[in-house]
C-alpha positions as CSV (number, residue, x, y, z in Angstrom):
1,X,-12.9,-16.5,3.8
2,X,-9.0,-16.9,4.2
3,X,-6.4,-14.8,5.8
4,X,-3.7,-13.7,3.2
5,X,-0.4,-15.1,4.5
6,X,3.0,-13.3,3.5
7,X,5.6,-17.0,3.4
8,X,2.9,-20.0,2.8
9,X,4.5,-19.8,-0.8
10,X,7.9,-19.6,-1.9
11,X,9.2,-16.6,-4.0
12,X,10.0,-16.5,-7.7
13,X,13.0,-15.6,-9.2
14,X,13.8,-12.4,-10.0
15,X,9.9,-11.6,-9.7
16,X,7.7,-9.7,-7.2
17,X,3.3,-9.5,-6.3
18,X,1.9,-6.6,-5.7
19,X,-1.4,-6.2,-3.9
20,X,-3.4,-3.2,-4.9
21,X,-6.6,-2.6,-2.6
22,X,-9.1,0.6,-3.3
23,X,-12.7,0.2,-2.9
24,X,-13.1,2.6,-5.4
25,X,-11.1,1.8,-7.9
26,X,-10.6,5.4,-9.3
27,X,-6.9,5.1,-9.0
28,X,-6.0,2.1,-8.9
29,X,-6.0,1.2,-12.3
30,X,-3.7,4.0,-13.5
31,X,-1.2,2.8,-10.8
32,X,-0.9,-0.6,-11.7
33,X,-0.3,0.7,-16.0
34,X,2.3,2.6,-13.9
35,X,4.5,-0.1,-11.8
36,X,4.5,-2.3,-14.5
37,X,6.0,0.2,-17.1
38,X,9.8,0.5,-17.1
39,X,11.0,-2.1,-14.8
40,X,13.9,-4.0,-14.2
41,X,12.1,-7.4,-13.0
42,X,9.1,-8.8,-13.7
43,X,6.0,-7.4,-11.3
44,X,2.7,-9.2,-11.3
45,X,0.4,-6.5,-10.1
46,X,-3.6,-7.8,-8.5
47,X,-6.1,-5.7,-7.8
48,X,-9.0,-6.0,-5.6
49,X,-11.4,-3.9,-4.1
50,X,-11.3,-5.4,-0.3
51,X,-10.2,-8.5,1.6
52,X,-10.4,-11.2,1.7
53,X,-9.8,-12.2,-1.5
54,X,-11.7,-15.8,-2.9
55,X,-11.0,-18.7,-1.8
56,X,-10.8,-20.9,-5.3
57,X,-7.8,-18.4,-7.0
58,X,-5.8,-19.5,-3.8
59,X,-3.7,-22.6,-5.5
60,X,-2.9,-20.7,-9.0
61,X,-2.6,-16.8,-7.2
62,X,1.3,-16.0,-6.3
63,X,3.0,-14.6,-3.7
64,X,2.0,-11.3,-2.5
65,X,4.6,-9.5,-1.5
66,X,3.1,-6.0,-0.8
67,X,0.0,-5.0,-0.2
68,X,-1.0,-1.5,-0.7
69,X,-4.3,0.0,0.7
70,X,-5.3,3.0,-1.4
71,X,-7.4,5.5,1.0
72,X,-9.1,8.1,-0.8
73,X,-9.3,11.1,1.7
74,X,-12.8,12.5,0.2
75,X,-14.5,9.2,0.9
76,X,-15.8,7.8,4.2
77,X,-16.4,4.6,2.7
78,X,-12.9,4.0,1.9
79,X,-11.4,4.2,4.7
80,X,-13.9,1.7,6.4
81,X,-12.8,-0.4,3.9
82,X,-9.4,-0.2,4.6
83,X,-10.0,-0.9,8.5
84,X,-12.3,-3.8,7.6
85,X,-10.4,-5.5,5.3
86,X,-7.3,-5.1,7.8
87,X,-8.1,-8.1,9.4
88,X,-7.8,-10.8,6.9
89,X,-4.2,-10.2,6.9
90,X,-1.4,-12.8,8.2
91,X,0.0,-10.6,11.1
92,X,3.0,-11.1,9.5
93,X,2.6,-8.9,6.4
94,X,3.0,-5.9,9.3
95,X,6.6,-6.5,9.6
96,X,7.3,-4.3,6.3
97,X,4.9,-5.8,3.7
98,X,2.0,-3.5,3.9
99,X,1.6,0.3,3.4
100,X,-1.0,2.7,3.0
101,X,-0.8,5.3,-0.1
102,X,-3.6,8.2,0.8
103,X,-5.0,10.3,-2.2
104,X,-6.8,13.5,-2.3
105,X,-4.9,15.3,0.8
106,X,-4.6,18.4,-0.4
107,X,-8.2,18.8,-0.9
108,X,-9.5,21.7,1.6
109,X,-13.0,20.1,2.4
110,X,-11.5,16.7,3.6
111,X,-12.4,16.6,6.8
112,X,-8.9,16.8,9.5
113,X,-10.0,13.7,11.4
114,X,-10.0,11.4,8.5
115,X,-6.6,12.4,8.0
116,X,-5.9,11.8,11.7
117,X,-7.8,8.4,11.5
118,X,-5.2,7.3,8.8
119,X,-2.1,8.4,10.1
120,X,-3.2,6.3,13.2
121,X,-3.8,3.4,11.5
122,X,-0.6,3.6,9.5
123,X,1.3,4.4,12.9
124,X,-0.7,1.5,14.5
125,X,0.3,-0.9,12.3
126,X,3.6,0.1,12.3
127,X,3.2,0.3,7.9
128,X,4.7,3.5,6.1
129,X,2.1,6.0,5.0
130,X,2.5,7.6,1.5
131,X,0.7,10.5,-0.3
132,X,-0.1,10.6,-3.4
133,X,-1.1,12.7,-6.4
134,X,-3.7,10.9,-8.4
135,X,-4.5,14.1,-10.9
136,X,-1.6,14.3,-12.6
137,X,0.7,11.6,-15.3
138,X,3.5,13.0,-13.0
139,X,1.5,12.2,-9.6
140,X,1.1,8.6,-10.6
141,X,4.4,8.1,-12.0
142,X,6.2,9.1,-8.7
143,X,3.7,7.0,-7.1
144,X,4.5,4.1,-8.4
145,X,8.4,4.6,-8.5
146,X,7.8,4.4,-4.8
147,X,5.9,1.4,-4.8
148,X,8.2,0.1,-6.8
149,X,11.2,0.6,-4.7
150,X,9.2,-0.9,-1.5
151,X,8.4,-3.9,-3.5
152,X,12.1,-4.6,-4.7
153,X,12.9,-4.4,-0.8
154,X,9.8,-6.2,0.1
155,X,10.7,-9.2,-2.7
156,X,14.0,-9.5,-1.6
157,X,15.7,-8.0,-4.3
158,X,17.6,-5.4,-2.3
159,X,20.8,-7.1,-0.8
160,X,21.5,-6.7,2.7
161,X,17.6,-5.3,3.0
162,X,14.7,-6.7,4.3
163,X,11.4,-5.5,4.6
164,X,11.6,-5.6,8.5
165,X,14.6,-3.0,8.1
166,X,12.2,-0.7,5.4
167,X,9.4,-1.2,7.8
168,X,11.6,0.6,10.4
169,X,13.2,2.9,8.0
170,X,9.6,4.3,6.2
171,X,8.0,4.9,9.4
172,X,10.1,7.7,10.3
173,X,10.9,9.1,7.1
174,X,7.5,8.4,4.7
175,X,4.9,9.2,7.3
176,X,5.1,13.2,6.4
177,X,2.6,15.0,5.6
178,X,2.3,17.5,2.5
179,X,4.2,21.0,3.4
180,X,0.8,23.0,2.6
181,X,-1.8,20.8,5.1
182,X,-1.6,21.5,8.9
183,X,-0.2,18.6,11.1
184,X,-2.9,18.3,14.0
185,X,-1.1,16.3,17.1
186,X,-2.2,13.0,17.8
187,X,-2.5,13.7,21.5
């Protein structure tokens, strides 16, 4: 059992990690065919289903510079994933190199605290929160685009950016919810 650490290995050029972590797997898949397609550096997506991630890939595995938590809405289990898996992470990554990307929101029978419960941890965290449509080519697309755009910054591919500055600027601006799904206070 080891604790992912964002700087214990230097970057590569004009290259970028990507951490993909859903327990179930449904989406996750279709998201990584997605970042990869169409970009203008190379990105080396992973995928796992929960930390921590085993121990003898640690000397060949790359840097990860995002991590993306992929919360299904419509399943209990994966957001207790999510939490538990939380703590194998460098505290470091929180300062801009982690989000969470929630799927299944506009579904009417998930339940209004489970959206609550991630919105808190996003906000705890201080990590932007992203929604996603999973259904759709389109959904996915977009999706990743996002991702993608959070990596560059995250990689240090964005001049005059770092992902302490996105970390600020995603927080404020990526934490909304869909127009069509009530916004209960966190009070």
């Amino acid at each position: 059992m080891s604790i992912l650490k964002p700087f214990n290995k230097l970057p590569s050029l004009n290259s970028a990690s990507i951490l993909l972590v859903e327990n179930e797997e449904q989406f996750q898949q279709s998201l990584a065919e997605a970042i990869v397609k169409d970009t203008d550096f190379t990105v080396n997506v992973r995928l796992a289903k929960y930390l921590p991630l085993p121990i003898e890939n640690e000397e060949t595995r790359p840097r990860i510079d995002l991590v993306v938590f992929i919360i299904n809405l419509t399943s209990e289990l994966s957001l207790k994933s999510t939490e538990t898996s939380l703590k194998y992470l460098d505290p470091a990554y929180f300062l801009g190199k982690v989000c969470f990307m929630v799927t299944s929101a506009r579904v009417s029978s998930v339940p209004v605290e489970r959206l609550d419960a991630v919105r808190k941890l996003a906000a705890f965290n201080h990590s932007a929160l992203l929604f996603a449509e999973d259904q759709t080519p389109d959904g996915v697309t977009m999706a990743a685009d996002r991702l993608k755009t959070i990596l560059k910054v995250s990689a240090g591919h964005v001049p005059m950016a770092t992902a302490l500055y996105l970390s600020s600027l995603t927080q404020c601006t990526q934490c909304t919810v869909p127009t069509d799904i009530d916004q209960p206070s966190f009070n």
